[in-house]
C-alpha positions in Angstrom: -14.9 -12.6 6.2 -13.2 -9.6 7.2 -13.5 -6.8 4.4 -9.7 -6.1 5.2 -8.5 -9.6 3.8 -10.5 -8.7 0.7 -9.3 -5.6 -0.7 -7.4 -4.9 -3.8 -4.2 -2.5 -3.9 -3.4 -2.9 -7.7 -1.3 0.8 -8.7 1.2 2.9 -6.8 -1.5 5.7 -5.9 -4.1 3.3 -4.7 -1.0 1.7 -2.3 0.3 5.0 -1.2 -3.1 6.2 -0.1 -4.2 3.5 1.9 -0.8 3.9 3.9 -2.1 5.8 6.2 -4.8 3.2 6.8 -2.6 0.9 7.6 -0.7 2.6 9.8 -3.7 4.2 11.8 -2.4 7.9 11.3 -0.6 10.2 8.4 2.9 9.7 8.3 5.4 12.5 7.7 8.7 12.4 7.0 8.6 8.7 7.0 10.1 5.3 5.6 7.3 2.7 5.2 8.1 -0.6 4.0 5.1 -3.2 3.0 5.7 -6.5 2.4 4.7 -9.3 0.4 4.7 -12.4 0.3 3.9 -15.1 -2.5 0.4 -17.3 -1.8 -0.2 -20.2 -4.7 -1.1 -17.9 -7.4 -1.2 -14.4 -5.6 0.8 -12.4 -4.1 -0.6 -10.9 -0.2 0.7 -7.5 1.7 2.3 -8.6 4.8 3.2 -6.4 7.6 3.4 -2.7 7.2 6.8 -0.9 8.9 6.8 2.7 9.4 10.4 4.2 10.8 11.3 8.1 11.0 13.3 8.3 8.0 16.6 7.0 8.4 20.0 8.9 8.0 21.8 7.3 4.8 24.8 6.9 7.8 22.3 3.9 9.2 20.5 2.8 6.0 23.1 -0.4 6.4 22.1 -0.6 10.2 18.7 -0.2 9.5 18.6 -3.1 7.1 20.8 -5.2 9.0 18.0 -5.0 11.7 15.3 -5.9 9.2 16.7 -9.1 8.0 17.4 -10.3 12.3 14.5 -9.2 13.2 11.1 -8.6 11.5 11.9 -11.0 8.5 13.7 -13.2 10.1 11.1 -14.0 12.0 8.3 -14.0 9.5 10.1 -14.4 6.1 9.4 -11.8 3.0 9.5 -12.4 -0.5 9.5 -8.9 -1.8 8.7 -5.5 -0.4 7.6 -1.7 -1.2 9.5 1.2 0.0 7.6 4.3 0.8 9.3 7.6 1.3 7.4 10.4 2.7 9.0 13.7 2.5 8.3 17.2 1.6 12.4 17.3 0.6 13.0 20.3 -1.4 16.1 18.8 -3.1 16.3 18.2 -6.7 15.5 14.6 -7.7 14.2 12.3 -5.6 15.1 12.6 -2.1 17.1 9.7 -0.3 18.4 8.0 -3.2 21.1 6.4 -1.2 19.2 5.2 0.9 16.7 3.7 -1.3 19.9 2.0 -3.1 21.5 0.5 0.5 18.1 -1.0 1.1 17.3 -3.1 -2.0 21.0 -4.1 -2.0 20.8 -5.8 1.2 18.1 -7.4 0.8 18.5 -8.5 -2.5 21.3 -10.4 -0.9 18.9 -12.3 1.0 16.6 -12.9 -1.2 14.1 -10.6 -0.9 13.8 -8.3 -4.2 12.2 -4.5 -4.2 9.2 -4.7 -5.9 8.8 -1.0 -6.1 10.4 2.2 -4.1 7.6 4.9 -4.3 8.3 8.5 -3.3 5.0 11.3 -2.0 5.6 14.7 -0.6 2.5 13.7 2.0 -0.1 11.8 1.6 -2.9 13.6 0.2 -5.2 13.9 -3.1 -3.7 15.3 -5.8 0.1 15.1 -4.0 2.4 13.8 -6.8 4.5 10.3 -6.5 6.9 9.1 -8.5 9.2 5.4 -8.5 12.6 5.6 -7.8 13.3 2.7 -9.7 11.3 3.9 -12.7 11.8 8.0 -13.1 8.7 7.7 -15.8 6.5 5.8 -13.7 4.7 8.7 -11.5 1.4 10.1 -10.9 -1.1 11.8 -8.5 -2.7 10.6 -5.1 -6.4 9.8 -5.0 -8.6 11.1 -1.3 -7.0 8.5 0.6 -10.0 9.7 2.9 -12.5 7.6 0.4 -9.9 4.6 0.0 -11.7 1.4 0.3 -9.4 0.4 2.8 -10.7 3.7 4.8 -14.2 2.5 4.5 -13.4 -1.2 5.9 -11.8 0.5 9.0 -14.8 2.8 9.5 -16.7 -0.1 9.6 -14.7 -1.7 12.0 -14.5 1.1 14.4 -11.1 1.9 13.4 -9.5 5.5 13.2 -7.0 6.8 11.3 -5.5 9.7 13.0 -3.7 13.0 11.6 -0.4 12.6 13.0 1.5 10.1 14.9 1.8 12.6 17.4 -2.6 12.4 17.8 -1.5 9.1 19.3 1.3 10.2 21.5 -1.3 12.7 23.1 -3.6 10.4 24.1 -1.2 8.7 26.6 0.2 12.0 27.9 0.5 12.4 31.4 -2.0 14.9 32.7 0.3 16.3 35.5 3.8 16.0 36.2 5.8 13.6 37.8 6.1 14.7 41.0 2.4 15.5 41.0 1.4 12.1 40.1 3.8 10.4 42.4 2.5 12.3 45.2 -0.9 11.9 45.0 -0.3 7.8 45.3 2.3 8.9 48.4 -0.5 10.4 49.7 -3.4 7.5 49.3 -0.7 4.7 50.3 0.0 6.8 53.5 -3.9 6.8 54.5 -4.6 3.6 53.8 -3.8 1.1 56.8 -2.6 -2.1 56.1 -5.3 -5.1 57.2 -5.4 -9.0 55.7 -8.0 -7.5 53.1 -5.3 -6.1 50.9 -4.5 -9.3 49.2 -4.0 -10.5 45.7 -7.7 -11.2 46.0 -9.0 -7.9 47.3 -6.7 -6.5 44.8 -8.5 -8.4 41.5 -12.0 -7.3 43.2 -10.8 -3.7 43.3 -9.7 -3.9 39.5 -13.5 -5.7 38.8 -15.1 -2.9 40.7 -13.7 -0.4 38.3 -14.2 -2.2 34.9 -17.7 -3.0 35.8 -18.4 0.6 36.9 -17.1 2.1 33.7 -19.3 -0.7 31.9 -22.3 0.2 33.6 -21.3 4.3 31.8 -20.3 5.2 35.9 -17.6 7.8 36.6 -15.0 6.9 38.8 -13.4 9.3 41.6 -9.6 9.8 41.1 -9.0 8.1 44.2 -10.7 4.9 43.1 -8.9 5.2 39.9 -6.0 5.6 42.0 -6.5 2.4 44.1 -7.1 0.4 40.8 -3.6 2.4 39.8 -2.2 0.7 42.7 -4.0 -3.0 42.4 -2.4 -3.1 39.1 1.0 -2.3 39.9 0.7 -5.7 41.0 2.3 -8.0 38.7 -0.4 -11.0 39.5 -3.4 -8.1 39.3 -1.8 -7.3 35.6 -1.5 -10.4 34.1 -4.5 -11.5 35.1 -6.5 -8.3 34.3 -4.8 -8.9 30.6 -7.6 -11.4 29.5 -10.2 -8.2 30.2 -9.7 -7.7 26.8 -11.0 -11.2 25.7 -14.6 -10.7 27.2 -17.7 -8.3 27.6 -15.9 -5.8 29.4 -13.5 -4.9 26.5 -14.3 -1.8 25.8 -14.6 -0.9 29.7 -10.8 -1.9 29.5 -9.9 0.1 26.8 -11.1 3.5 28.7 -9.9 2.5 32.1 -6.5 1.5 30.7 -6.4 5.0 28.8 -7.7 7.2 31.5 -4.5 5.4 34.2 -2.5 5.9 31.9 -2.9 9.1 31.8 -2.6 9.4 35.5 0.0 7.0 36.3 3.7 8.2 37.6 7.0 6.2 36.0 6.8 3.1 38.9 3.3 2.5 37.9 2.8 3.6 34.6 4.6 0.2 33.1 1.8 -1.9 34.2 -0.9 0.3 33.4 1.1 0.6 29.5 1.6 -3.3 29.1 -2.1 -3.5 30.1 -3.4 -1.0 27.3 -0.6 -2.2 24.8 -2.1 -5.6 24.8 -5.5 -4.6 24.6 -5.0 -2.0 21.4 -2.8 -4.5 19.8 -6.1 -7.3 20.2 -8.4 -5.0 19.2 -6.8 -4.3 15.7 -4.9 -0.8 17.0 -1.9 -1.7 16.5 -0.1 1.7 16.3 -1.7 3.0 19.9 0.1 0.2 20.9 3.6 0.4 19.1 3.7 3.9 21.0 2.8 3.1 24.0 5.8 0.7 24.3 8.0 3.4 22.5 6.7 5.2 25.4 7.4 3.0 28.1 10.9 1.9 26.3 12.0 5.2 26.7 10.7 6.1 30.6 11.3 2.4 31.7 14.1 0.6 29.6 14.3 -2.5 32.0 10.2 -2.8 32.0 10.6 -6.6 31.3 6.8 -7.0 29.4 7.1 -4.0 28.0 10.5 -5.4 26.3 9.0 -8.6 25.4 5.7 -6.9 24.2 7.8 -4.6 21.9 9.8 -7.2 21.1 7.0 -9.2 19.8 4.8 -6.5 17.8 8.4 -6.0 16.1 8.5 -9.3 14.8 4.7 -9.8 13.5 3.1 -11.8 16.3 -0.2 -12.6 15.4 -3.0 -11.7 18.1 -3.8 -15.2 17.2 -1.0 -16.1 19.4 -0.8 -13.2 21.5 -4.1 -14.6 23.0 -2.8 -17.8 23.2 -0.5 -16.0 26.0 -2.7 -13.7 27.9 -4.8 -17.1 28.5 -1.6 -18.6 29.1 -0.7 -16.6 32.2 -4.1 -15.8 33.3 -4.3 -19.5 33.8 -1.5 -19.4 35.9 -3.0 -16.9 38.1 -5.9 -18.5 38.7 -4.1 -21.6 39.6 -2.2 -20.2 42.1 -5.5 -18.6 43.7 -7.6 -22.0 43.2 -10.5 -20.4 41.4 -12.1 -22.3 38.6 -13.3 -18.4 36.6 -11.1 -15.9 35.5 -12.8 -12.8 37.2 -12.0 -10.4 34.2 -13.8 -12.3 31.5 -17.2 -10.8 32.5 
């Protein structure tokens, strides 16, 4: 059984300091909503929302999209508002907006259990409820958490800042830099029957077996795989590369194009990694990189559905379900009996 399903949140401190666990990084100047939802005798956390804290101006709009979206789609019995904010105010920051959330959805049927205010998360920060002004305390090490141990043994990282994960997809040149360099490689390259949709899969194999094996690859085979991918077929197909022995060789050739991957491409390359850091339990790499891709690429079609989807809970469970789905239909198409990517 996985230690996650297992562990006990029981107070205030012990919930706030596993936030960041949860979330896979720090937050700042955050609204975090966790929620809950009623199981025979017990009570489970659900999903856990983080949002840069809202302006009281959209606290309605904000909770308006909660009840169409994310809990529509996978209902909530209660939830617990964390507020994150080094405010300097008197009193408890955001009050108002505190108050417009448990309103609304108390109207649907979904009560507050608590509303839970920390300056940052760190030992010996102070919290406080905004729904009980006595009911306050101090932060334990969320570094020692139990939920921090179960993701250390699961490989997982919790980063220092949401922006540690923004850096890691950052392009490593500019746009015109990038651009031309592919310019450049699809101007040499002459055209002949071997650049198929099969040539291009074998290209893609090349490179995740390489990076298996702990080879380097030149920039200009990264660049062809770049290209290869950009191939709708190549990319749903190479999606399943996360279901097999080559996973991790996925997750660092995913994350070095990305890095090297102009606006055209890079929407393949970020559907590709999104998928695979949402199957392999990083679920915040994967919010940002279709933040990322939202904002460079609005009309990115996956990208939409894929954000669309980690919005409303999908479990990887079912997100599987689909990558098999349209692999299957690839190989179809090409009459092969093995999916190439599943090493």
């Amino acid at each position: 059984m996985d230690m996650l399903n297992t562990i006990s949140l029981s107070t205030p401190a012990e919930l706030l300091a596993a936030t960041p666990h949860m979330l896979g990084f720090y937050p700042a100047e955050s609204l975090v909503l966790s929620t809950l939802h009623r199981r025979e005798s017990t009570t489970q956390l659900g999903m856990t929302l983080r949002v840069d804290l809202p302006n009281s101006t959209y606290a309605q709009e904000f909770a308006d999209y909660l009840l169409t979206g994310p809990f529509e789609q996978h209902p909530v019995d209660a939830v617990i508002m964390l507020l994150i904010t080094d405010n300097a105010s008197p009193g408890l920051p955001h009050t108002e907006l505190v108050t417009t959330l448990r309103d609304t959805l108390n109207q649907a049927s979904i009560s507050t259990l608590d509303a839970l205010w920390a300056p940052a998360i760190r030992e010996g920060a102070p919290w406080r409820s905004y729904l009980d002004p006595t009911h306050s305390g101090t932060l334990p090490n969320p570094a020692i958490s139990p939920l921090a141990a179960a993701q250390a043994v699961r490989g997982s990282t919790t980063r220092p800042s949401r922006q540690d994960l923004h850096s890691l997809i950052a392009a490593e040149d500019s746009e015109q830099v990038l651009s031309a360099k592919l310019a450049a490689l699809r101007s040499e390259t002459i055209p002949a029957p071997s650049e198929t949709l099969p040539h291009r899969i074998h290209t893609v194999r090349e490179a995740l077996q390489a990076t298996a094996d702990g080879k380097s690859l030149s920039e200009e085979q990264l660049l062809r795989v770049l290209i290869a991918v950009a191939d709708t077929s190549v990319r749903d197909l190479a999606l399943s590369a996360a279901l097999g022995d080559w996973s991790q060789a996925a997750d660092e050739l995913w994350r070095t194009l990305i890095r090297k991957a102009p606006t055209p491409e890079r929407g393949e390359v970020a559907s590709l990694l999104a998928v695979h850091a949402y199957l392999c339990g990083d679920g915040p790499l994967a919010r940002v990189v279709l933040e990322n891709l939202e904002q460079s690429q609005p009309d990115h079609r996956l990208g939409a559905l894929l954000h669309q989807a980690l919005d409303q809970g999908i479990p990887p469970a079912e997100l599987i379900t689909l990558v098999n789905d349209a692999a299957h239909g690839i190989l179809e198409e090409l009459g092969w009996g093995t999916n190439p990517f599943i090493a």
